[in-house]
Each structure stands twice: as C-alpha cells, then as structure tokens.
C-alpha positions as CSV (number, residue, x, y, z in Angstrom):
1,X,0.0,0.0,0.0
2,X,1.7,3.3,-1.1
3,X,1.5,6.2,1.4
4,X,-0.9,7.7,-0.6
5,X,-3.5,5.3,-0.3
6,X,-2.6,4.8,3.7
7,X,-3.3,8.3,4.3
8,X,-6.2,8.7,2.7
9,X,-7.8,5.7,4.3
10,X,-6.2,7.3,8.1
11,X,-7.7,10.6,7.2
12,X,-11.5,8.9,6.2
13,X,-11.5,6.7,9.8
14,X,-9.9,9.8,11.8
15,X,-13.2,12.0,10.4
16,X,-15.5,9.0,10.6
17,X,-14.4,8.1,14.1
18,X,-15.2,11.8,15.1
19,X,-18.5,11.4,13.9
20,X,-19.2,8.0,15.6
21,X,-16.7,7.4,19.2
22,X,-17.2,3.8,18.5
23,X,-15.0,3.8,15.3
24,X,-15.3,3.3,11.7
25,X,-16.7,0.9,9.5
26,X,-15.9,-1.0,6.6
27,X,-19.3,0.0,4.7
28,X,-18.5,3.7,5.7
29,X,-15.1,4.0,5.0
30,X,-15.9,2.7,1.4
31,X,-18.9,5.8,0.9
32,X,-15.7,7.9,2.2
33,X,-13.4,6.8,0.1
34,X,-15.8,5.9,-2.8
35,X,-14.3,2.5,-3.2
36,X,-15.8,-1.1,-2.5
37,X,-16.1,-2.6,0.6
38,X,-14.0,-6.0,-0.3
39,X,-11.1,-2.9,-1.0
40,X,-11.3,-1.2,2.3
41,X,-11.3,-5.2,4.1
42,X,-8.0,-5.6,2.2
43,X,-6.5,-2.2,3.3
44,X,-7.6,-2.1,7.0
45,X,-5.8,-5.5,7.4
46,X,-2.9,-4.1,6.3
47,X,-3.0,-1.0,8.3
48,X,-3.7,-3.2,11.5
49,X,-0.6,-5.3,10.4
50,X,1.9,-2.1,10.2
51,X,0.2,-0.7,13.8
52,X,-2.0,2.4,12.6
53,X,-5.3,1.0,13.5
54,X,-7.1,-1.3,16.1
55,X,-8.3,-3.7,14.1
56,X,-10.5,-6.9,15.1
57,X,-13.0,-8.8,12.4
58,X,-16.6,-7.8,11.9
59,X,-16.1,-4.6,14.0
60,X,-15.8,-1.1,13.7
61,X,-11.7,-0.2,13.6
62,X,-9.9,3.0,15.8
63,X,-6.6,4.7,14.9
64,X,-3.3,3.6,16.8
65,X,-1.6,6.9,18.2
66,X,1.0,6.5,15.3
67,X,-2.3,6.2,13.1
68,X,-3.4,9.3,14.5
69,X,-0.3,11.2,14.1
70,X,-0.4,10.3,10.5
71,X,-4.3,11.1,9.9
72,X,-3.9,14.6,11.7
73,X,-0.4,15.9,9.9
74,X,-2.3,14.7,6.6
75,X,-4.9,17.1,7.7
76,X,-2.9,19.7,8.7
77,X,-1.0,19.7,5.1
78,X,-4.7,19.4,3.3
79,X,-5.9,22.7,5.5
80,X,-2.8,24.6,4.9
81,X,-3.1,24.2,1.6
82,X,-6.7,25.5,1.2
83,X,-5.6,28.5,3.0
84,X,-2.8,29.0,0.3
85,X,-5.1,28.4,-2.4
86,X,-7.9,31.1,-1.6
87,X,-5.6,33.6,0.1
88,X,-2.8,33.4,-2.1
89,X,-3.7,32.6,-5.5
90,X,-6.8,33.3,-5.9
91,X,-9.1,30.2,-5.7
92,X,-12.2,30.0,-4.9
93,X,-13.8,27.8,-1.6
94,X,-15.4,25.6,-4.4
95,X,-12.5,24.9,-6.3
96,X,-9.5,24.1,-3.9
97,X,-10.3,20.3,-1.9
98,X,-9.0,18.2,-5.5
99,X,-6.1,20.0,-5.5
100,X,-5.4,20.3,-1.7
101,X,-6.0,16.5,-1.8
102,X,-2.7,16.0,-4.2
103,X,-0.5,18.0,-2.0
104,X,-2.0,17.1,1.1
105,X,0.6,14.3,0.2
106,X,3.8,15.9,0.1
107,X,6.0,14.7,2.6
108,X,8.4,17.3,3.6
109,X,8.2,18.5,7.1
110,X,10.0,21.8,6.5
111,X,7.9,22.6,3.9
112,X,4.6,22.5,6.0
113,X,6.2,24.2,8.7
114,X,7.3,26.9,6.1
115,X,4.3,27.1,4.8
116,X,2.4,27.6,8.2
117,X,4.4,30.4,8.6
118,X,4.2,32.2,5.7
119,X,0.5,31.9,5.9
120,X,0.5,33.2,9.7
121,X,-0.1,30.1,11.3
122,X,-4.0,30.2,10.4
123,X,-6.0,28.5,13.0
124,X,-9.3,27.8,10.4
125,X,-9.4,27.0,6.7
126,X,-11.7,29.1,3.9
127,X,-14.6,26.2,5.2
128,X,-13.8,27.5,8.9
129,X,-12.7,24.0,9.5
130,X,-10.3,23.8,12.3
131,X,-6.4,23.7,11.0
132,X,-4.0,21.2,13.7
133,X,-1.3,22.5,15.0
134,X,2.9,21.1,14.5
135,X,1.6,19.0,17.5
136,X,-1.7,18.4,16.3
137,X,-3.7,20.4,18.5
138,X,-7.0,21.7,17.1
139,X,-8.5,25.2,17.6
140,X,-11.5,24.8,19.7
141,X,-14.6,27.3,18.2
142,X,-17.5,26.3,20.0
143,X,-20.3,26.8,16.9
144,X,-24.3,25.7,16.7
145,X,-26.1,24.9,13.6
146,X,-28.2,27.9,12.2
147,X,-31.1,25.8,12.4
148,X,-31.0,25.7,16.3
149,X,-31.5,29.3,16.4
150,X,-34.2,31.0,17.6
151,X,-36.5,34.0,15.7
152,X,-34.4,37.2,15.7
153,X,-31.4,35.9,16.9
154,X,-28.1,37.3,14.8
155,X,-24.7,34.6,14.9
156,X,-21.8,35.0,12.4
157,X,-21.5,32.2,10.1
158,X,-18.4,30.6,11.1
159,X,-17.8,27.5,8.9
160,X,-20.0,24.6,7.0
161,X,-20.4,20.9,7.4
162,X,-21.3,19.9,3.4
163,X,-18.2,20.9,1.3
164,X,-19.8,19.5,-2.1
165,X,-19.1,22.1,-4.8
166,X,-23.1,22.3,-5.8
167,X,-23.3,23.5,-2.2
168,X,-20.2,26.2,-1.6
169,X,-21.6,27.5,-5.2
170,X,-25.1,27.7,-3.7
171,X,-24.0,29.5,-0.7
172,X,-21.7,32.1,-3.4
173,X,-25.0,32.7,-5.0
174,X,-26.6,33.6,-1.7
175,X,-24.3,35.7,-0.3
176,X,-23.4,33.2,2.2
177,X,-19.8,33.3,3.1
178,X,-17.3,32.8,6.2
179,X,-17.6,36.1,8.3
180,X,-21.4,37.3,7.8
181,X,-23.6,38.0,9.9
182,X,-27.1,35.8,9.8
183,X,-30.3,37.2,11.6
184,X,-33.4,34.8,12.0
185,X,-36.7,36.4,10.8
186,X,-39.0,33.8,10.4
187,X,-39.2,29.5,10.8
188,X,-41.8,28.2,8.9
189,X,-43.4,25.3,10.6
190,X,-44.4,23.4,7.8
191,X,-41.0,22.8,6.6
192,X,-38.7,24.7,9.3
193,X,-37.8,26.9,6.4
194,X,-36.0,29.7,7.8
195,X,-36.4,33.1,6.9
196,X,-32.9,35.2,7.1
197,X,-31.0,38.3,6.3
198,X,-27.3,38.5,5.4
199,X,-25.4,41.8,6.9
200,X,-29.0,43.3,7.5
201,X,-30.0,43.0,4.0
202,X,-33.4,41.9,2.5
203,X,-34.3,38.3,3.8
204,X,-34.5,35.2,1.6
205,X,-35.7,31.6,2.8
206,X,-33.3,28.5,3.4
207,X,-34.3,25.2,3.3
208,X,-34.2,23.6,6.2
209,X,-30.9,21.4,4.8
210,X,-29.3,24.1,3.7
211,X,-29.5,25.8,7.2
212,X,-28.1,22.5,9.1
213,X,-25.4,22.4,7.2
214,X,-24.2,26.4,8.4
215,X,-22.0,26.7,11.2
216,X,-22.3,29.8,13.6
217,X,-21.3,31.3,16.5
C-alpha cells in the first residue's frame, strides 16, 4: 500500500471516528473513500498489520496513536493548503479540496512548517474547519447549527459541514460566506424553512438542509 493510499484511508476513519466514538466501519469507509467494501477489508488488514489501526474482524476499527499522528499531519498539510489556495492565489472555496487533496501528500516537514508560517499560522481554513497545529492540536470554536436558532437571533456564520461544490456555489449565490452576519426572521413550521437576512439585508428563505449544514457562532 503506497503512502498515498494509507493516508487517505487514516484521514477517512480519523473523520469518521469523530462522527461516531465507537470507530469506523468498513461499509462507511468505502462511501468515504468511494471505493468497495471487499477494497477497504484488504486495506484495514494491512493498516492493522503495520500498527495504525485497532483492528478486530466484523467490527468497527480506531486509529493507533502513530495512526493518528499520521491522519492529523495529513490534515494539517490538506488545510494549509486551502488557505494558500484562496488567500494566495486566488481560488475560490469551491475549487480548492482536489487539489489540496494532491498535496496534502507531500511529505516534507520543513515545507509544511514553512508554509504555516508564511500563511501566519491560520488556525481555520476558507470552510472555517479547524487547521491542527505542528503537534496536532486543534483550535477549539464552539459553533451551533443555524437551524438551532431562535427567531431574531443574529450569529456570524463561522464554517459549513457539506463541502460539495453544488453547495459552496449555492451559498456564493446567496451571499453566504465565512464572516457574515445571519439574523433569524421567520421559521416556517411546515417545513422549518427559515427566513434570514445576510449583513442586514433583504431576507430570503433557506431550506431547512441548507441551514443544518451552516455553522455559527
């Protein structure tokens, strides 16, 4: 297994596992990953082999700490890149996860560490994800899904869970970006639509999925 492939699969159970304590599993790792499950079965048995995952038959698998280590630097590279992207050529959030996904990949401490630095050691990406730390330490921004809000409260929209391009180019369209600030007007009960204004502007409805997927603070 090249270190491509074993970071990519370290990455895909690290976020999985943060979405479910009890680990990830096989079925889910292949959605991830977008590959079969027989694939993933082949690959998780060789990650438990090498140490970088806990890894018994039939159940869900955990990282190792040395799988860990590996899954959060990965991230760490992918984030830093994104920042480089948008801030300093010019990419739009839309357009930058392929490409931060090749050099998430490029193995040269020094040049991460340069890189931090010459972006000022951001703590968020352009998605308002949080960006590790040289010892993997995550920023911790406490945030709440827009659609837990009240009527007439106002949050700052702080980050997004659904990082499909149809969606970023949905929330371009909208007005919706990192930084603005959201006030609820109106929840329709039918469909908890919400009605909202962006920077105190003239109020347009959000579905209901469009508004769980916007983090705030």
């Amino acid at each position: 297994m090249s270190s491509y492939v074993e970071e990519n699969y370290l990455k895909a159970i690290y976020k999985l596992t943060e979405r479910n304590k009890d680990g990830a599993y096989t079925n889910d790792i292949a959605h991830e990953l977008n590959v079969k499950p027989g694939t993933v079965t082949e690959a998780i048995k060789k990650l438990g082999e090498k140490g970088l995952i806990n890894y018994e038959k039939y159940k869900a698998v955990t990282l190792t700490k040395a799988g860990k280590m590996i899954a959060v630097k990965t991230i760490r590279k992918h984030r830093l890149w994104e920042v480089f992207l948008v801030e300093k050529l010019g990419f739009k959030w839309d357009e930058i996860h392929p490409m931060a996904e090749e050099l998430e990949h490029i193995n040269f401490e020094e040049l991460t560490e340069r890189l931090a630095n010459f972006l000022g050691n951001p703590e968020f990406d352009p998605h308002g994800d949080p960006i590790p730390n040289k010892d993997g330490v995550f920023s911790n921004l406490k945030t709440v899904k827009l659609t837990s809000l009240a009527i007439n409260t106002s949050v700052v929209m702080t980050g997004i869970e659904n990082h499909t391009t149809s969606f970023l180019q949905h929330l371009d369209k909208l007005g919706l970006k990192l930084g603005v600030q959201v006030t609820v007007k109106e929840i329709v009960d039918f469909d908890k639509s919400m009605l909202v204004s962006v920077n105190g502007k003239k109020g347009f409805y959000l579905s209901h999925d469009i508004a769980h997927n916007i983090l705030c603070k």
